[in-house]
N, C-alpha and C positions, 0 to 999 in steps of 0.2 A: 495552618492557614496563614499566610501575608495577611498583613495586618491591608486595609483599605483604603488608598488616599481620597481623600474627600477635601471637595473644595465649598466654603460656605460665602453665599456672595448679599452682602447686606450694606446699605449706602450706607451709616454712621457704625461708626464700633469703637473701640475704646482704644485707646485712649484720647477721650471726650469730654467735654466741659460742664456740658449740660445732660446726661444719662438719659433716654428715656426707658420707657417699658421694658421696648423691645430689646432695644441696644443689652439693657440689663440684664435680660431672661437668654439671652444668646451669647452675651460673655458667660454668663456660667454656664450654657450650655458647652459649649466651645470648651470650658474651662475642663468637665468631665468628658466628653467624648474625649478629646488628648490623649486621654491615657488608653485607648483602645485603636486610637485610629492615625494616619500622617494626615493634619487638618493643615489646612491653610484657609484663612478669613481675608477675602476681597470685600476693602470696602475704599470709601471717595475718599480721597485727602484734602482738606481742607485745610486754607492758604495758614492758616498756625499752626498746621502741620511740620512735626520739623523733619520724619524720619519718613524714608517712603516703605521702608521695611523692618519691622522689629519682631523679635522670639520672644514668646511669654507663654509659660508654664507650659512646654513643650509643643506650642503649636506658631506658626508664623502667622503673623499679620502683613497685609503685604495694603498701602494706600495709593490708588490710581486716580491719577487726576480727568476733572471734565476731559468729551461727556461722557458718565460714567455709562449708558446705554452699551457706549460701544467700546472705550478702555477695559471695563470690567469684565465681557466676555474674552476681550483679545486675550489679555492676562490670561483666563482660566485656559484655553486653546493651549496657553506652553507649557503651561502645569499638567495639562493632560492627569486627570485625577477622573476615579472609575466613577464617583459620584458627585455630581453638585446638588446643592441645597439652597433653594432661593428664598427671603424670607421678603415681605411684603411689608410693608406699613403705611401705603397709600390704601385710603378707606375708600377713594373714589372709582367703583369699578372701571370705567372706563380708561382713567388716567392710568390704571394698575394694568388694562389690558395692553394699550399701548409702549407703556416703560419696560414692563417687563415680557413683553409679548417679544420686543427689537432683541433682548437680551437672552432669550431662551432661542430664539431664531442664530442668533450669531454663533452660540453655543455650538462647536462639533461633537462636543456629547452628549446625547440623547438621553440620556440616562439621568434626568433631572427633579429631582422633588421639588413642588411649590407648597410654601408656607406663607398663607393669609395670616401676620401674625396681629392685627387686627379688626375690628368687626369692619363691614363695609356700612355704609349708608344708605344703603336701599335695604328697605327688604325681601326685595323680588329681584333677583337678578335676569337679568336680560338674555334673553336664548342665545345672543351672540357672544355672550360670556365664555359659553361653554367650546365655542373653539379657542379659547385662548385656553381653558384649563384642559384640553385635549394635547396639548403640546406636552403636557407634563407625564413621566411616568406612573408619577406618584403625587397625590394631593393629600396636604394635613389638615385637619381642621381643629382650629387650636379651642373648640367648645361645640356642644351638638348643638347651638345656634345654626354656627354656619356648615356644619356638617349638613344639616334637614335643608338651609339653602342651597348645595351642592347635590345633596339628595335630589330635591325637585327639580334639576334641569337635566338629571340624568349622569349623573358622574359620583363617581363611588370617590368616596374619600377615606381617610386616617385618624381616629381619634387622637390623638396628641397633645393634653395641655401643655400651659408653660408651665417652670415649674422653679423654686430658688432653694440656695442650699441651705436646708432647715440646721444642721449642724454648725456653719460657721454663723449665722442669725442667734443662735443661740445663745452664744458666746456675748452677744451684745447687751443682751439683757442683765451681766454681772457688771456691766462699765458705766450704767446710769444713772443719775441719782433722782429716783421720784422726784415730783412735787408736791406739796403737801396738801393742793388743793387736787382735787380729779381734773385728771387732763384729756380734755377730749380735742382729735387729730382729724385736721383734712390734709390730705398730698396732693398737688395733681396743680396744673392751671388752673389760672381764673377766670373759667371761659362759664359760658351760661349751659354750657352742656355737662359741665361737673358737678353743678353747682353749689358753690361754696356759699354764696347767698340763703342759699336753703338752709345751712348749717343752721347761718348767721342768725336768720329770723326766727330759728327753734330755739337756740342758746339765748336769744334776748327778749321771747316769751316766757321761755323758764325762769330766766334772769336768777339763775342758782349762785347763794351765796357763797358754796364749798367749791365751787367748777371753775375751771377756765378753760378758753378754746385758743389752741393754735391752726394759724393756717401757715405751712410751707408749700413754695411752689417756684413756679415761673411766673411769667407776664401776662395778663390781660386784661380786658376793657373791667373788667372786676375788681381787679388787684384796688383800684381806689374808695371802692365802696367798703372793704374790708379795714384800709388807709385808714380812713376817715373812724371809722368807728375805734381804731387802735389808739387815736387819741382821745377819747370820751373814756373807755373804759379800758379800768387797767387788766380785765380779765380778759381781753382780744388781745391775741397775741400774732404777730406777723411776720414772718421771715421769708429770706429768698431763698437763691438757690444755693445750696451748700454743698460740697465736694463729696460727702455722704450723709445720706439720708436718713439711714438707718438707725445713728445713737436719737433722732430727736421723735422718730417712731416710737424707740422702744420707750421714753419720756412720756410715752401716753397710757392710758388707764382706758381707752375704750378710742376705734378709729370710727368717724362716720364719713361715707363718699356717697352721697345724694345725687348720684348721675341723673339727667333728667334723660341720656341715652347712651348708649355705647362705642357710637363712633368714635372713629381715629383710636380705644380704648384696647387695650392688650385684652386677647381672648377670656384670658381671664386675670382680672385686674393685679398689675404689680402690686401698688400699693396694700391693696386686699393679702395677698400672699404673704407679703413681709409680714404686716402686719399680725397675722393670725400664726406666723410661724415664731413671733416673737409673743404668742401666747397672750396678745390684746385681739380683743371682739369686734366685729365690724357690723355696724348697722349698714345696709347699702340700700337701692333699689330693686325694684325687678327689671332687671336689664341686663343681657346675657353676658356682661361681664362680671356680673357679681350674684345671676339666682343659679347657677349651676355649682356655685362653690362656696356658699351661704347655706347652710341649713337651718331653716327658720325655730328660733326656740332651742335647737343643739349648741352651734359652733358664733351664734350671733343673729340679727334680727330683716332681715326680708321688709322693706314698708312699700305700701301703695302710693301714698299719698305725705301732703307734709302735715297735717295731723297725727298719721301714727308717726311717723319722724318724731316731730314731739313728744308723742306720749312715750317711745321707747327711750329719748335721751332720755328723759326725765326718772323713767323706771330705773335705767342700770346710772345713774348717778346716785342714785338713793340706796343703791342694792348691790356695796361690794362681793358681798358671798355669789351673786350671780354674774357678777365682769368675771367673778374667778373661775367658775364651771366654763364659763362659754369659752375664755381662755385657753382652759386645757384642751378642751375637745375641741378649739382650731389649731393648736398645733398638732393634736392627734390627727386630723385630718389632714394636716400640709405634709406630717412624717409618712402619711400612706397612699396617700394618693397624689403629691405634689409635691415633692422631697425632689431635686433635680440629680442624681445619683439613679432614680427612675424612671425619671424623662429621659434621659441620655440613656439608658440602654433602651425603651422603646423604640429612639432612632437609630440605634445600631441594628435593631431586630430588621428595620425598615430598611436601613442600608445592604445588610447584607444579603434579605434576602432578594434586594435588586442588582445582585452582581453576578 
């Protein structure tokens, strides 16, 4: 059988300054389908852009400038490729129907997969949603959050998480030198939807002599509330955005992401993935990017509220023998169910059997 040209169309991709989630979980997607398929990645060029088209590790990146709406399907029209794959990261469903409602319409091939790659901000989606997901052959849902969303308007969808490569992750955890006190991680912005303030006020009710708390990230109305406290105490730690994230991940002894929701958030959390596949435990919320890949008590700890926050920091800083269980069995979890080696053949199973 011809191998399948596939064309994957996503506004940011690499090579990118600032990585998100998505960006993240789709270059290594991108990175293993290759070897199975003739990929091409449509995404926007952006003005520091210097190449409009580069080869990396057997697959072409190709960057189209504004408006990408309508640049980015013309592109895929000359490529003519049996399958496109559209991946999403507007949370707002309406702005999502619109964007990419123009970009599935321009499309002359029909034969389209949509990927919500994360959560929306409703939790009811709108009846008129459902003709925008009507365009698509194929709909993935990157958590059975929005699967059960997609469920109740009548449209069958694709389980699909994301997923990262637990073997090259691995490798990171020989290149970093602990710290001597327990290190406990947040990633993400510093928005009040992640909230890293939540961290903050658990860590400075403990006020634990043996601990310290890094926060890495990007920008937000947050970022100086963390600022301020980096200068009081030499146990807050602050950094920005760095080129890779990964060595100061694996610098940690236990991650906590105290989402107050899931929006704008990967189906299921980067950070969460890395993290647990570099064999550190994630305390998170209940919130569908992090209770369908958290098992409460197995792989790391599930809280309701910022009380147990607290009372769980406070247990696994006390209790290396239990960072270490939970450890192993999230990486044993990311090797079996989240390992991107079988994500990417899920979407080939999906691509092919749409040819």
């Amino acid at each position: 059988m011809p191998r399948i040209k596939v064309a994957i169309v996503i506004k940011y991709f690499f090579p990118i300054k600032r990585p998100s989630g998505i960006s993240s979980f789709v270059y290594e997607l991108a990175n293993a389908l290759a070897q199975d398929v003739d990929l091409t990645v449509v995404s926007y060029k952006k003005e520091k852009d210097t190449k409009d088209k580069d080869r990396y590790n057997g697959y072409d990146i190709i960057k189209v400038k504004k408006p990408f709406t309508i640049t980015a399907p013309n592109l895929v029209n000359k490529l003519n490729p049996d399958a496109v794959v559209i991946f999403s990261g507007i949370f707002e469903p309406l702005k999502t129907f619109f964007y990419f409602g123009l970009i599935s319409i321009l499309l002359k091939n029909k034969n389209q997969i949509f990927c919500q790659a994360t959560n929306y901000n409703k939790k009811i989606l709108s009846p008129y949603y459902k003709l925008f997901l009507r365009q698509f052959k194929n709909i993935i849902a990157t958590n059975d959050y929005l699967r059960q969303q997609y469920q109740n308007l009548g449209i069958k969808s694709v389980l699909i998480t994301p997923g990262v490569n637990s073997a090259a992750l691995n490798q990171k955890i020989l290149e970093v030198n602990k710290s001597q006190k327990v290190r406990i991680g947040f990633f993400g912005h510093f928005y009040q939807i992640k909230g890293p303030d939540r961290l903050l006020n658990a860590f400075l009710k403990i006020n634990p002599r043996k601990a310290e708390v890094i926060f890495a990230g990007g920008d937000g109305p947050l970022k100086d509330l963390i600022k301020e406290q980096t200068e009081k105490d030499s146990r807050i730690i602050l950094v920005g955005w760095q080129k890779s994230i990964i060595p100061t991940i694996a610098s940690c002894d236990l991650v906590v992401l105290p989402y107050r929701s899931s929006d704008s958030v990967l189906g299921h959390s980067q950070a969460a993935l890395e993290a647990m596949s570099l064999e550190i435990p994630v305390i998170g919320t209940k919130t569908p990017s992090l209770e369908f890949l958290i098992k409460d008590g197995y792989n790391g700890y599930i809280v309701k509220n910022d009380e147990e926050l607290t009372e769980k920091l406070q247990y696994l800083i006390d209790d290396p023998a239990k960072r270490k269980e939970l450890g192993i069995n999230a990486r044993r979890t990311i090797i079996n169910n989240f390992d991107i080696k079988k994500i990417a053949k899920d979407y080939l199973n999906l691509l092919n059997g749409n040819r």
